[in-house]
N, C-alpha and C positions, 0 to 999 in steps of 0.2 A: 504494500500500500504506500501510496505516495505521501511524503512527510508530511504536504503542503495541502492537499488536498484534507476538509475535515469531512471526513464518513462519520456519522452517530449511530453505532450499533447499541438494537436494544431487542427484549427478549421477546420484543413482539415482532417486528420485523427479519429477527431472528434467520427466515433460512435467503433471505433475500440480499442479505449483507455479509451476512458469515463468508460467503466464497472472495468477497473481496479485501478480508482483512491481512490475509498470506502475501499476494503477489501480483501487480496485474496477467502476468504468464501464466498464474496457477494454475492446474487442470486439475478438473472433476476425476480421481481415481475410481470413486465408490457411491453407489447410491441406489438402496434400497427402501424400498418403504413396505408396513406390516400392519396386523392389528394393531402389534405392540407400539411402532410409532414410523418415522423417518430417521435413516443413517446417511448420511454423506461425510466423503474426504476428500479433502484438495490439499493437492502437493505440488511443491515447487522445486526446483535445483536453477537457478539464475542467477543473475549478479543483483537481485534484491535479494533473495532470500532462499535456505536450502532448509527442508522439512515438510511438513505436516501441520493441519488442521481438519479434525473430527468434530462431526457436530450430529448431534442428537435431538430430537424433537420427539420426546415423547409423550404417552398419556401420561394423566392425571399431574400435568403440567408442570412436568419434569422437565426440564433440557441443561443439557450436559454438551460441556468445549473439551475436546482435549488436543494440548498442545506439545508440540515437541520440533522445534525449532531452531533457525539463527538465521536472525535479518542479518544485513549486512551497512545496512544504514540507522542512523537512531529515527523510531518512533514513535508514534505518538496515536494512541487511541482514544476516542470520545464514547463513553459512555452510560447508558441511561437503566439502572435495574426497575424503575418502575416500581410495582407491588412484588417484587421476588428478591426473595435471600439470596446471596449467595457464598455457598461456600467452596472452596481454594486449596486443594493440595497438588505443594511444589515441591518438586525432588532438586529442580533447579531453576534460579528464578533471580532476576535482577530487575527490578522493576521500582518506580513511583510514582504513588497512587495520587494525585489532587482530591480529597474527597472535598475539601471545600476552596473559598478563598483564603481560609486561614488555616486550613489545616492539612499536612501530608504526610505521607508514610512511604520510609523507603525499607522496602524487604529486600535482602540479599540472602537471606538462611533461608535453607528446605525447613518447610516449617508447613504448618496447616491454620486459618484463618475462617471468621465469620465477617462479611460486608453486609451492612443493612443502612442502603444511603435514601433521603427523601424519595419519595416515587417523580417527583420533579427536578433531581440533581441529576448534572451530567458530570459526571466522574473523568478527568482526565490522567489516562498512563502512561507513562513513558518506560519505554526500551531501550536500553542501550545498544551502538552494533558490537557485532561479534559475540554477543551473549548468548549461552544455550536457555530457552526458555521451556520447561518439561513441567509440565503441570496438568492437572482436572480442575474443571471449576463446573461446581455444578448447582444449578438456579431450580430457585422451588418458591411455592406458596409456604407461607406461615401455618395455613391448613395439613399440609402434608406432613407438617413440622409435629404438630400437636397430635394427626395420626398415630405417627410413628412414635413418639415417646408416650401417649397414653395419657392414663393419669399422670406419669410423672411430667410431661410437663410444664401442670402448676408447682413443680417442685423447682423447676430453673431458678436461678438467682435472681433478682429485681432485674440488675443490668443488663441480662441476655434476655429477660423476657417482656420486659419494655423494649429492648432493641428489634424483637420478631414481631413488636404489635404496628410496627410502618408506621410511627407518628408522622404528620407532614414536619415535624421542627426536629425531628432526631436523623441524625447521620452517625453509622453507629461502622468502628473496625478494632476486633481485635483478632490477635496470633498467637497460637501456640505450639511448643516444639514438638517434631513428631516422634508419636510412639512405634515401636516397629511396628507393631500392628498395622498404623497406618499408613507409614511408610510401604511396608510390603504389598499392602491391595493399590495402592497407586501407582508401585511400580507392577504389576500382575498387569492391570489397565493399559499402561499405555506399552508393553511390550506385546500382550496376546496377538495372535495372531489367526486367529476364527472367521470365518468372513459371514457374511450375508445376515439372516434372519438372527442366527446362534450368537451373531458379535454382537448385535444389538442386546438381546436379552440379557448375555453374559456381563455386559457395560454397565446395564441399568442393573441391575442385582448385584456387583460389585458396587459400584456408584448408592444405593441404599444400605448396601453393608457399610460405606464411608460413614454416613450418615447416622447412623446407628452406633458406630463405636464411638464418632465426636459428641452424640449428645450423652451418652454413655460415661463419657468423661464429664461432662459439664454437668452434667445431674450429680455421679454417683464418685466419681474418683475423688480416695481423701487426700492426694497432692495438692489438691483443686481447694483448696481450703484456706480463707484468707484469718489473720487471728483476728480474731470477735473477743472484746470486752463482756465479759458478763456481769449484770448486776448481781446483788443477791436478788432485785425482783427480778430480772432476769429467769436468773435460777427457779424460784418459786414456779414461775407459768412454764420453763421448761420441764417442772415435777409434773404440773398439771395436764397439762399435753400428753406426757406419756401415760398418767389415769385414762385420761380421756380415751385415746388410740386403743389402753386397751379393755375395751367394750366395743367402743363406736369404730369400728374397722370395716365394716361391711351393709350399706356405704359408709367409708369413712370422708372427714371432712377436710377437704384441699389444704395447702399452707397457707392460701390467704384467709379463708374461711375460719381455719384457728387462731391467725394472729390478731386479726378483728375481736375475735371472742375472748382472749385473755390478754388484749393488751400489749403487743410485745412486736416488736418489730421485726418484718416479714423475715428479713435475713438474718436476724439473731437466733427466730425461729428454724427456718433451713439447718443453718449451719452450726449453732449452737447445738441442738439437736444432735446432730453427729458426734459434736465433742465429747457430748453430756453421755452420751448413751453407744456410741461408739458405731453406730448405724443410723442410714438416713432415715427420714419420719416414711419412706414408702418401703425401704427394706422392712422395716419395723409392722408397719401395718400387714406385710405379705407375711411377716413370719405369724402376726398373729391371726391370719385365715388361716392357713397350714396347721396351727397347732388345733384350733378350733375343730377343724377339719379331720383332724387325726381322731380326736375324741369321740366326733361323732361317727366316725367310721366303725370306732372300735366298740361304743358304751350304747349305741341307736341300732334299728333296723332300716334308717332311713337308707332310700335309694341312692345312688351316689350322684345322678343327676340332680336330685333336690336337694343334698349336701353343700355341692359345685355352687349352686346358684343363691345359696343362705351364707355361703361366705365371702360371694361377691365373686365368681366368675360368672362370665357371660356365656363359657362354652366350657362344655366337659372335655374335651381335647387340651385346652390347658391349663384346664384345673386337675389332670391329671398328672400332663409334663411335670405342673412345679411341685405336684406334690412325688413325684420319682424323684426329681431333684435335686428336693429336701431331704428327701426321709431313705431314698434307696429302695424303696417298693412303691409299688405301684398303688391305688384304691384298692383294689380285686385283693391286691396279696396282706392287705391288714385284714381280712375280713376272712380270708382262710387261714 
């Protein structure tokens, strides 16, 4: 792409601009379309630029860039996320971001990242040349967001979960180092070599595995833990909380929904919580379905499907997963 020209790619215009961010030379390698969504790749080898761009358009309003490149010129990207998250893993990466006019981030570490900029900001990037650029960035609703964590998450922190609600006055970037975990499905991604209908499937199901272990971290990981002052009233409604949790677990009452009720600020709540008791308030509530559940397996005749759904699962398929788990048997094997 030409330094001087500005293209504004954004994730609704999406397959209409993606081919021209590589090269004006680029050529279309690859381009399938399925139930599952649309797959295209353009690849260049010129004296702009030598590599790859994949792009993904799929349902439930997923689309996914994967890059692996080197311009040979420095550039410069304009762009607009709209209503969609996104998040960023780079195995290698030199890049800065303009998220506002006052504020910018420059990434040089392999590291992994959440952007959540106004749905009216246009985000400027710049590349340097001769840089390898190897990264997924993968854009979603806030909806798919809350899907995929569940209950937990109401358990996000204030800051990540004001930043997923798209205020129009919030511009929201943080980064963090990767873990092999996610280090290795990133690099799995952009080396596979699957083609047609199976790369797309394979992309988007690694691509929600990303997803899955990042929020995974940001809910549950106790590295992830910043030090919280406690009062003693603190303390007090953190005793109260865990009364409360455990009776009222099924349904139990969110983190905002408890810190309303005893007082106690959201995040003191979260993360205090952990300190205090050494698990989060949804580990806590799952172990106390499980125990629940154990009893009445053992001490009742009840069916195990009316069990499932008295201690707050919605499907007996995984209220049996978590209770093998747990416990190493299955329903059926406590009952013989």
């Amino acid at each position: 792409m030409n330094t001087h020209r500005k293209i504004v790619f954004n994730w609704e215009n999406f397959d209409s601009i993606a081919p021209k961010l590589l090269s004006p030379k680029a050529t279309k390698s690859l381009e399938v379309q399925s139930d599952f969504g649309k797959i295209s790749q353009v690849e260049s080898d010129d004296e702009t630029c030598s590599g790859r761009i994949e792009f993904l358009n799929l349902n439930r309003d997923l689309k996914i860039i994967i890059v692996d490149s080197v311009w040979f010129q420095d550039h410069k990207f304009h762009i607009c996320d709209g209503t969609y998250v996104r998040f960023n893993f780079s195995l290698s990466i030199d890049i800065e971001m303009q998220l506002s006019k006052d504020k910018s981030v420059k990434v040089v570490t392999p590291s992994w990242r959440i952007i959540n900029n106004k749905p009216d900001a246009e985000v400027i990037e710049r590349i340097p040349k001769n840089k390898r650029s190897a990264w997924v960035t993968i854009c979603c609703k806030k909806e798919l967001i809350e899907q995929i964590s569940g209950d937990a998450y109401d358990n996000l922190p204030n800051l990540l979960q004001d930043a997923f609600e798209l205020s129009d006055t919030i511009s929201f970037h943080e980064y963090y180092d990767f873990t092999s975990r996610l280090n290795a499905i990133t690099a799995d991604i952009l080396k596979t070599q699957l083609k047609g209908v199976m790369r797309m499937v394979y992309i988007e199901s690694r691509c929600l595995e990303l997803i899955c272990h990042a929020l995974d971290f940001l809910i549950y990981s106790p590295t992830n833990l910043p030090s919280v002052k406690l009062s003693s009233k603190d303390s007090s409604a953190l005793a109260e909380a865990h009364n409360i949790l455990l009776s009222e677990y099924a349904p139990a009452p969110s983190i905002t929904e408890l810190s309303r009720r005893l007082g106690i600020n959201r995040n003191k709540l979260f993360y205090g919580f952990k300190i205090k008791y050494g698990k989060s308030v949804s580990d806590f509530i799952q172990e106390q379905r499980l125990e629940e559940a154990k009893r009445l397996l053992q001490q009742t005749d009840m069916s195990i499907t009316n069990i499932a759904a008295k201690v707050g699962f919605g499907h007996q398929s995984n209220f049996s997963t978590a209770i093998k788990r747990h416990f190493g048997l299955t329903p059926k094997q406590f009952r013989n």
